[in-house]
N, C-alpha and C positions, 0 to 999 in steps of 0.2 A: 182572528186567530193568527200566532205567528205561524212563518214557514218554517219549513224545517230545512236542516240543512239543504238535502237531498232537491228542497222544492226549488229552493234560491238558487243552488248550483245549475238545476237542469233550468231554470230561468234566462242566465245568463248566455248570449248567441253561441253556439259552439266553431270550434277550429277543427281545420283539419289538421292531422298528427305533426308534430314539429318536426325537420330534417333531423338527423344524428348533428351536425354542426352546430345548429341551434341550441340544441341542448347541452353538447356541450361548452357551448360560450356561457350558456346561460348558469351553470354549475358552477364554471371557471368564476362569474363574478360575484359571485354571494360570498361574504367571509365565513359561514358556516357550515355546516352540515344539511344537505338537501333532500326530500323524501318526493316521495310521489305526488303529495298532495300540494307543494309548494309548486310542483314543476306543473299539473294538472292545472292550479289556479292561474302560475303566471302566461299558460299559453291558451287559457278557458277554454280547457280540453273537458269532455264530458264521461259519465261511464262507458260509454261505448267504445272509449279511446282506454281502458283501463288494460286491455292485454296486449295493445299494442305499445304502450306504453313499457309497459315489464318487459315484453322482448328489445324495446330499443335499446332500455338501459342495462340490460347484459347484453347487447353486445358493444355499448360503450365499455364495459367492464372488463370484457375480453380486450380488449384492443386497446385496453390497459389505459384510456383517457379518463377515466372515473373508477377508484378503488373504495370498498366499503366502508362505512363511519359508525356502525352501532347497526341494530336492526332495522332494517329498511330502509338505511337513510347510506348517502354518497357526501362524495366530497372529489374536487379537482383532483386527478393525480399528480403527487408529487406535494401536494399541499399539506401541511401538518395540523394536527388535530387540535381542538382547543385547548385541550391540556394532554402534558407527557413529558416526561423525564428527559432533561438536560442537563448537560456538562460543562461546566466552566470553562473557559477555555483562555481567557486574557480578560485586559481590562480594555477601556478606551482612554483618550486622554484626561480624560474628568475623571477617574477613578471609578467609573462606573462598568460593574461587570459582562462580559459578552459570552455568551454560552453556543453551545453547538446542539440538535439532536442526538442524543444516544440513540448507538445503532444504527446510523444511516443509511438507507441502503438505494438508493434512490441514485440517478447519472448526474453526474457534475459535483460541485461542490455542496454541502450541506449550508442551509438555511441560515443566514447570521439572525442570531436573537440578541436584543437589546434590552438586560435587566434590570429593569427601575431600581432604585435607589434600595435597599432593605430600611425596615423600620427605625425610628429612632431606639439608638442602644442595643443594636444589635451589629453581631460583629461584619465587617462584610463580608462578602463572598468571592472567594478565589479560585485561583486555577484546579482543577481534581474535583473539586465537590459536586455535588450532584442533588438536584431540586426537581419535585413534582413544581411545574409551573405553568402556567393558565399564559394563554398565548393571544397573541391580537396580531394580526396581519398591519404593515405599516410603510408597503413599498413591494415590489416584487423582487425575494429570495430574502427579506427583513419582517422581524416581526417584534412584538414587544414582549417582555415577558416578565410576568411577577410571580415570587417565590408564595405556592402555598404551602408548601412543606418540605425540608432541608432532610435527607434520604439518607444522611450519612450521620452520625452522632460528633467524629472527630470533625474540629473544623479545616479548613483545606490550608495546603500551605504553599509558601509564596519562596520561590528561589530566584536570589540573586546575590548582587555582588555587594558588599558593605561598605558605604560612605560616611565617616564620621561626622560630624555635624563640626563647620566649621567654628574658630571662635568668633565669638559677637554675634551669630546667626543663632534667632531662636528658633525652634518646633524640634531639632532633637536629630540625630541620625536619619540617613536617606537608607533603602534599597533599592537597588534599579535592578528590575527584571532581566531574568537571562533570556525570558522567551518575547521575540519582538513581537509577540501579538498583544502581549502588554504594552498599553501606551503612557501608563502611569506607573511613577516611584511610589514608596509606601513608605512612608515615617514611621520613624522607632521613637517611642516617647524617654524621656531620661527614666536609667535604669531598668530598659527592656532590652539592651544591648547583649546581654550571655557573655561577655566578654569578647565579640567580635572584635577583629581590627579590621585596618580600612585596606581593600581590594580583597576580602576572603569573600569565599560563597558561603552563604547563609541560606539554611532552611528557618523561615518564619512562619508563625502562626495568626494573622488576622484576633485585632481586639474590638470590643465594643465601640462603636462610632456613635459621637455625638452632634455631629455637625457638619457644617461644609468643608470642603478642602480635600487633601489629601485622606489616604486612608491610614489608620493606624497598623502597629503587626507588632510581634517581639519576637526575638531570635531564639530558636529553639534547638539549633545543629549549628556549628561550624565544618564545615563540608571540607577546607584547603584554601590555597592561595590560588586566585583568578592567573597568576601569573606560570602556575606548575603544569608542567607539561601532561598529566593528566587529566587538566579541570576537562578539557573539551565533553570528550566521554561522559566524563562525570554527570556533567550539565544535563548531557541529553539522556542518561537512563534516569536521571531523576525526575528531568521536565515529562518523560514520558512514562511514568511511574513503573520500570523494568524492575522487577525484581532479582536482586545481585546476591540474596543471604540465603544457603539452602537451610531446611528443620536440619535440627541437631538428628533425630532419625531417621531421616532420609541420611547424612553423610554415613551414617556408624550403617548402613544397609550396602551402598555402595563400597566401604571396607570391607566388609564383610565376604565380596567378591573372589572368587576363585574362578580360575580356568576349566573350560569343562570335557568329560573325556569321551572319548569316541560312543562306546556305548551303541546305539541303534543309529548315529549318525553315518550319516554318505563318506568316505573317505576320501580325501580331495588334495591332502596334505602334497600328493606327486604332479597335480597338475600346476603349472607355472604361472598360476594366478598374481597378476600385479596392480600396486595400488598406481595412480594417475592422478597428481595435483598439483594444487600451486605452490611455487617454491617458500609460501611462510607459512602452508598448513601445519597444521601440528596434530590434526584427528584423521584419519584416516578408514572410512567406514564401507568401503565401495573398491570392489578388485574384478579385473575382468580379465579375457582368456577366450582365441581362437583359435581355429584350426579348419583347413581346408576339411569339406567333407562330401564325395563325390562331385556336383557341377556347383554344390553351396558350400555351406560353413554350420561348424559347431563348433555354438558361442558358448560360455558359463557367465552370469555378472553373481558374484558373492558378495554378499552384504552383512554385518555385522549383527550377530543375534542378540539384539536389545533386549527382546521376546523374554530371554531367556535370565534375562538378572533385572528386568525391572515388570515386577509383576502388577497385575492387575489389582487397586486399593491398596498398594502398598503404599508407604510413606516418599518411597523415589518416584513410583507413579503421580500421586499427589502433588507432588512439586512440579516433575513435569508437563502434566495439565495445566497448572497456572500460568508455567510460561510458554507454553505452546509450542515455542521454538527455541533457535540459538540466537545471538543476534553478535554480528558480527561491526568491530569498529577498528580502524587505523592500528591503535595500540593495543584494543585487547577484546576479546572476547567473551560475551556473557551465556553461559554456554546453559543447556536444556536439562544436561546431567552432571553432577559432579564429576570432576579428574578424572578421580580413581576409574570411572567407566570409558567416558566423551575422551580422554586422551590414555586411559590406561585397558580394560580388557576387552572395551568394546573400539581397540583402535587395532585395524590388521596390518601391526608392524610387520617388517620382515624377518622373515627367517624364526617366528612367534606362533607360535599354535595358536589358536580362533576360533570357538563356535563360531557359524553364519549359518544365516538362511541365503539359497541358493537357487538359480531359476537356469536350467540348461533346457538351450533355444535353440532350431534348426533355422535356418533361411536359404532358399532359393539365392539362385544365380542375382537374380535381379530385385534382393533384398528384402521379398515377401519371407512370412514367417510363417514355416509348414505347420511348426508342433513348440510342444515345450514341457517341459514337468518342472515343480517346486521338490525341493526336499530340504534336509537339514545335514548338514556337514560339518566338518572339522577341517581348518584349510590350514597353509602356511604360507605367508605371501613370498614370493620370489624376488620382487623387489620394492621398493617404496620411487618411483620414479617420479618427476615433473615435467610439466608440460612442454618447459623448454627445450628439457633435457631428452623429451621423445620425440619434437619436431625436428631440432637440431639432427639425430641418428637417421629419421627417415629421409632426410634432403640430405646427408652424406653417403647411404643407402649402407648406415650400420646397423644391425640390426641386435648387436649389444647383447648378444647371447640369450635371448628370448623372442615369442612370437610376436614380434613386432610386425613382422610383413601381412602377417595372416590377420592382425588388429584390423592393419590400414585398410586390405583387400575385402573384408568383412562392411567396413566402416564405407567405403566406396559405394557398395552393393546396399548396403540401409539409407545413404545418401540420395543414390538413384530413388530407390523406395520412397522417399520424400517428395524427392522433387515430383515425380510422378503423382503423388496423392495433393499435391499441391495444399502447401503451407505459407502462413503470412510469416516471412521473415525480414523486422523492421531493423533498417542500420542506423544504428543510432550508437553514437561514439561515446567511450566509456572512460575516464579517468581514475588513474590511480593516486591516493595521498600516499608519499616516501615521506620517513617521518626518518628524522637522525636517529643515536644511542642516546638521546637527553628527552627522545620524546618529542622534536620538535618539527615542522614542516622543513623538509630538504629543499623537495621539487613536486610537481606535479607529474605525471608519464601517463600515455596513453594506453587503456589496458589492451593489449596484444590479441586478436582473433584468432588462432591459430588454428591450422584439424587437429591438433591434438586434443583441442577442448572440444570442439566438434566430433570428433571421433567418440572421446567419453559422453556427451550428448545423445547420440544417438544410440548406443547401446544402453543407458538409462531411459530413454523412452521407452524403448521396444521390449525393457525390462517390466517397467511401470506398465503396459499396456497390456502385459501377460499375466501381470497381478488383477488386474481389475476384469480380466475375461475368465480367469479362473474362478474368482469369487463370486462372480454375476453364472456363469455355466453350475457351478454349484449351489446358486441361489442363497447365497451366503450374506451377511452383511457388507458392506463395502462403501468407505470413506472417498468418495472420487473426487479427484480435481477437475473440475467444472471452469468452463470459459464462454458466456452467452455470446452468440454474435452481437453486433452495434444495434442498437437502438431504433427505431424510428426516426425517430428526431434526430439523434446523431449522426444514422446513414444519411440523410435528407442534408445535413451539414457539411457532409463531405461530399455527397453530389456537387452541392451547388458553388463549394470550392474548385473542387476539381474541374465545374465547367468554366471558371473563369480562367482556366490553366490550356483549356482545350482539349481535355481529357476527359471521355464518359464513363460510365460504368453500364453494364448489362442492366437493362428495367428489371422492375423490381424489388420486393425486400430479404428475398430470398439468395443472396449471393455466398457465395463460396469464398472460401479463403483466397482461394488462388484469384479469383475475379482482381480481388484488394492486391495480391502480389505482382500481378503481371502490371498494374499501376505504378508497383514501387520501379519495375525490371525496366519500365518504357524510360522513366525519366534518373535512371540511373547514372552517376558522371556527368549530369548535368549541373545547373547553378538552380536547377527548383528542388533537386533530390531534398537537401536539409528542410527544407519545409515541408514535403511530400510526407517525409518521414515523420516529421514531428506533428500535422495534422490524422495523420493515420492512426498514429497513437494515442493519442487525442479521442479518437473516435471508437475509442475501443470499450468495451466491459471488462471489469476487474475481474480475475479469475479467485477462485473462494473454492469452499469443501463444501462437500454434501453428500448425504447419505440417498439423493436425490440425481439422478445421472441425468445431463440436457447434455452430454457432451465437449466435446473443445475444439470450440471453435478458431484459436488460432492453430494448433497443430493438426487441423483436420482429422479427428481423431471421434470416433463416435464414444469408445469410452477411452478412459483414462484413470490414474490412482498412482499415488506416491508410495513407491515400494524402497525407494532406495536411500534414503538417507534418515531411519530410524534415531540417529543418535542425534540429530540436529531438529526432528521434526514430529512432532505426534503425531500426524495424520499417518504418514509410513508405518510409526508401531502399531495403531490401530489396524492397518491393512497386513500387518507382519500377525499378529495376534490370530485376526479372522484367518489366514491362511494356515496356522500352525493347529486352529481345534478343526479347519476345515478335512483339513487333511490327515489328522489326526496324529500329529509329529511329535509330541509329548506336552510336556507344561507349558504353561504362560499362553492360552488359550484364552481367546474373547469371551465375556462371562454375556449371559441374558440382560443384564440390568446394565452394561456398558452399551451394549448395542443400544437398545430403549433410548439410548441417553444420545446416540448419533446425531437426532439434526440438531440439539444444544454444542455438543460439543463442536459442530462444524461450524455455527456460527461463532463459537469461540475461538478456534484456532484460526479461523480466517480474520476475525478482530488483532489478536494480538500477532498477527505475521504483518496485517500493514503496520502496526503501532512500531514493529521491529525494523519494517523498513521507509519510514519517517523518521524514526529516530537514528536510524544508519543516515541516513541523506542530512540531517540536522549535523552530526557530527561531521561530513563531509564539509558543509557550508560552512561551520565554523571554522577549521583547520585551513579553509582556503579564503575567510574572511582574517584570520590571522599573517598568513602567506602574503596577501593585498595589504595588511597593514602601512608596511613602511613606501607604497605606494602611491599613496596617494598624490594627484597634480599627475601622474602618470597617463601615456594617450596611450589606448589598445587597440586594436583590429578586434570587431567583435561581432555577432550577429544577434538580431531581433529573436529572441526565444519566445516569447509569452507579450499578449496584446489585451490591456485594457484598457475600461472608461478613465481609467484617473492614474495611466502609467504604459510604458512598455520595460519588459524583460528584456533586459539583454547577457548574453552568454559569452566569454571571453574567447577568443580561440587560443588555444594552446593549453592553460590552464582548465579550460572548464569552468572559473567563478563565474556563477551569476549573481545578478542585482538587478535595481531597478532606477529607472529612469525617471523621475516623475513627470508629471505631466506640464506643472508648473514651470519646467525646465524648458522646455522646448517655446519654439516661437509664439507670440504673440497672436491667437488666433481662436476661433470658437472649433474644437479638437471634438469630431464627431468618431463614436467607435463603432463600427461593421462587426457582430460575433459571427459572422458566415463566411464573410471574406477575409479574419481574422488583421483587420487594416483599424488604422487610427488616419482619419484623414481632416487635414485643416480646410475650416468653409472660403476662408477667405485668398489663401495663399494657393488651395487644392494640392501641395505637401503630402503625400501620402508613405505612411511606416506600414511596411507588411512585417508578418513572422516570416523569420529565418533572411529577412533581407542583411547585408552588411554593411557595416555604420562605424566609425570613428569615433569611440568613447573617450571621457577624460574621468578616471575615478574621482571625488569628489569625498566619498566619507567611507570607512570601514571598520565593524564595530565587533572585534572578535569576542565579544559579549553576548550579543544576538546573531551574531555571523549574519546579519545585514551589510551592504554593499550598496551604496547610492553612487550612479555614475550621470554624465550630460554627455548627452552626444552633440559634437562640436558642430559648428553652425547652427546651436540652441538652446543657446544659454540667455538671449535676448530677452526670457520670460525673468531671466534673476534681477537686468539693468528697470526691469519696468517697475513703474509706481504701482502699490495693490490693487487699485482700483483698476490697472488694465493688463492684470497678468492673467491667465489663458484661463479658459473656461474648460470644463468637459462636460459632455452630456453623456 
């Protein structure tokens, strides 16, 4: 007779329980999806090992080394599943397409997938589109991927700049991509042209492909000329698919806008409420206002009642969900609400009536916050000031006819309050793009720290913190902005940086903000600060929304929520909403079926605020790859930014341009990379590049098309004189 399973398995000698390691190496190296019975067999574990088994693999689960794959089954964490919806994201040199995960949510960079070829006569596939695709692991953080099914009906489209086809040259018009993650042009066959000429932006559409080569497309927009001092912008709300067109119903609802009157509102109109920004703002949504009051201060922060003209399913609401936020650029701004609100009745000009939502706060001598209550008011701002314009009066000790002293004395005292609750505050130096009256790069300027921005900082915290304590005490819904500490893996990366620096951190994975800052405070004015800095950062978690509170970890802050900038941000209306039905302050109250809809909506507004600010930074790197243009052959003082296997970053000092180095560029050597000690070091020469060390560039290429930047750092250029056969390797 045969055996049965049961007889054959208890046949074979049994083990004792495998370590937690074991298991999970043994998980880590399977390409699939792993169940109990695969992990039973390969460590000839028997029944008796069956509940010990189940507890080890939750608490690999827990400990987040193994996340679930279907029922009952695991998979490495961090690993992607066999199949699951990807985004095109560029091409490679061969025209072959490269896609990312949607949704990534995982530390570090998302997983390069590599997408075979599409069928013969089918068109290919470009940047934006989006494909169920079946996955195959083929390297570690690479995988392969074939389209089972194309998610999108419209084919994806391709933008770049139009090159005519010269004469005598057959195949027909070029485009060359404006995003450098495309490594291939795309031909335009004769008479797919739309009338381009040669250096306009072109939006294309992808044709049927028959063959090898390039890929085909035909011109479907003419966008402007690559040469207008607009294209920049341009470029990047399109490569980042920003939506710039509001419904023709949404604008005719934003007309429709009037000012609203007192009514059961808080009257406010007499307190000397002032707006605080930067001198090219043009919205103005955020006024504040102190006063001494016994051994503390009474604060007001008024905020602009969005609440109140962009209702819940309305047509302006609608628009503003899809774009989540504002997204701000050099020349112009793509704003969350039409004008007529974003710079017209939801902006608290001076000397202008206003509905606002309002939060008047007590604090203590020494910056603690006793009390606080919300209402809804009617204000008139006293003045529209700037930042310059208030630090310049306080270091003259003018106080310009308003409570300017009482700001600073107030702002002192929430300072203190800080530093005591200890927060990670990373210095890391900011640039501004000056653009002339044609639109064009001036100069570069460093953006200015001032308290005055510090000052309005901190009174928007302690604003924000009293929104999200009032809505959690009332058991309310509430949109938070969330900040996870680092990682595991991360903190472990900056340990054992840190130890090569001679600097520890307190054991454990438990650390505190302040742990991380008193690190920055030690080697401050030092020549390790810029890379201290830029490793810390590094080691950080992206902060996101959620209807879910873990807290914020860099503001040390147990809760947190965006109360204050409604007109640039949905998260804020959402929290502006729950507070007006919590409190019961009149219309434009959070419905049932909005709240329901919080953790979708958090994962959406948290997607499209990084998409706002990748495309902010894209625009930045163009405007200062155009800036570098006429410099090339130029030598700069620069420092090592960014360390990889097949390149180093390096950052200009003064301008801010960064680029890259390649690897091919540098000396003759087999070029070994450390991700721990963040070093590129040569075997033969022992030559070693850290981050943030300073180097001698000579710019080399600048392409204000991709706003790529290829520089050689001088004494390593040796790798360009060498034959191919012995130009540098990397592993």
């Amino acid at each position: 007779m045969r055996r049965t399973r049961a007889a054959r398995a208890s046949a074979l000698p049994s083990r004792p329980l495998p370590s937690r390691d074991e298991v999970r190496r043994f998980i880590a190296g399977q390409t699939g999806r792993v169940g109990k019975r695969e992990i039973a067999r390969a460590f000839r574990l028997g029944p008796e090992h069956s509940v010990g088994l189940r507890a080890l693999l939750k608490e690999l689960q827990s400990e987040g080394a193994t996340e679930p794959a279907g029922a009952r089954r695991f998979r490495a964490a961090g690993r992607l599943p066999e199949a699951m919806i990807v985004q095109i994201t560029g091409t490679d040199p061969e025209g072959d397409a490269l896609a990312r995960p949607v949704g990534w949510q995982g530390d570090g960079p998302p997983p390069l997938i590599l997408m075979a070829p599409e069928r013969r006569g089918q068109a290919a596939l470009a940047p934006g589109q989006r494909v169920l695709a079946r996955l195959r692991p083929i390297g570690p953080g690479r995988y392969e991927g074939r389209t089972v099914k194309r998610l999108t009906d419209e084919p994806g489209r391709v933008l770049g700049v139009f090159r005519p086809a010269p004469k005598g040259r057959p195949g027909g018009a070029r485009i060359v991509p404006t995003d450098r993650r495309s490594k291939a042009e795309w031909v335009v066959p004769p008479g797919e042209e739309g009338g381009a000429e040669a250096g306009e932006i072109v939006l294309a559409a992808p044709l049927a492909h028959h063959g090898l080569g390039l890929k085909p497309a035909r011109v479907v927009e003419r966008l402007g000329s690559m040469g207008d001092a607009r294209s920049v912008s341009l470029i990047c709300i399109h490569t980042h698919d920003i939506p710039t067109e509001f419904p023709q119903d949404a604008l005719d609802e934003a007309a429709r806008a009037r000012g609203v009157a007192l009514g059961r509102r808080t009257d406010l109109r007499d307190v000397p409420l002032v707006t605080i920004d930067g001198e090219d703002a043009r919205d103005f949504d955020d006024a504040v206002f102190a006063e001494a009051d016994g051994d503390g201060f009474r604060l007001i922060v008024a905020i602009a009642d969005v609440a109140h003209y962009v209702r819940p399913g309305s047509a302006l609401d609608r628009a503003a969900w899809t774009r989540g936020n504002s997204v701000y650029f050099p020349d112009r701004v793509v704003p969350m609400l039409p004008e007529a609100l974003s710079n017209g009745w939801c902006s608290l000009r001076p000397d202008e009536e206003r509905g606002c939502l309002f939060v008047e706060m007590r604090v203590d001598a020494a910056g603690r916050k006793t009390a606080h209550r919300f209402g809804r008011g009617l204000m008139r701002s006293a003045a529209r000031l700037t930042y310059d314009q208030v630090q310049h009066a306080q270091d003259a000790g003018d106080d310009l006819g308003l409570p300017l002293p009482a700001l600073y004395a107030a702002f002192r005292a929430l300072l203190a309050a800080r530093e005591k609750r200890g927060t990670l505050d990373l210095d890391l130096p900011e640039r501004k793009v000056l653009l002339d009256e044609n639109g064009r790069v001036a100069g570069i300027a460093p953006r200015p720290r001032l308290d005055s921005h510090r000052l309005i900082e901190e009174f928007m915290v302690l604003a924000n913190v009293a929104a999200a304590e009032e809505l959690e005490r009332r058991h309310l819904p509430c949109m938070y902005r969330v900040h996870a500490p680092p990682s595991d893996e991360k903190l472990e990366g900056l340990r054992g940086f840190l130890h090569g620096l001679g600097i520890s951190l307190p054991p454990g994975n438990q650390l505190h903000p302040r742990d991380l800052d008193q690190v920055l405070k030690k080697v401050a004015d030092t020549d390790e600060a810029p890379l201290v800095n830029q490793v810390m950062l590094r080691s950080q978690s992206q902060a996101a929304y959620s209807p879910e509170n873990i807290g914020h970890f860099g503001l040390a802050l147990p809760r947190y929520a965006h109360f204050t900038s409604p007109i640039r941000r949905y998260a804020d209306l959402l929290v502006h909403r729950a507070l007006v039905g919590g409190l019961r302050l009149g219309e434009g109250r959070l419905g049932a079926d909005e709240a329901a809809r919080f953790p979708d909506t958090g994962e959406h507004i948290t997607a499209t605020e990084r998409r706002a600010a990748l495309a902010e930074r894209d625009a930045v790197d163009r405007y200062l790859a155009a800036y570098m243009a006429d410099k090339v052959g130029a030598i700069f003082a620069a420092r090592i930014s960014g360390v990889t296997r097949f390149g180093l970053f390096v950052t200009v000092d003064g301008s801010g341009a960064s680029g890259i180095v390649p690897v091919s560029t540098l000396p003759d050597d087999f070029w070994m990379h450390d991700e721990r000690t963040q070093t590129l070091t040569g075997r033969r020469s022992r030559r070693t590049f850290r981050l943030a060390e300073e180097v001698e560039v000579r710019l080399s290429e600048a392409s204000p098309v991709t706003g790529g930047l290829v520089f050689h750092i001088l004494g390593g250029a040796a790798a360009e004189r060498a034959p191919p056969a012995r130009r540098s390797r990397a592993r």
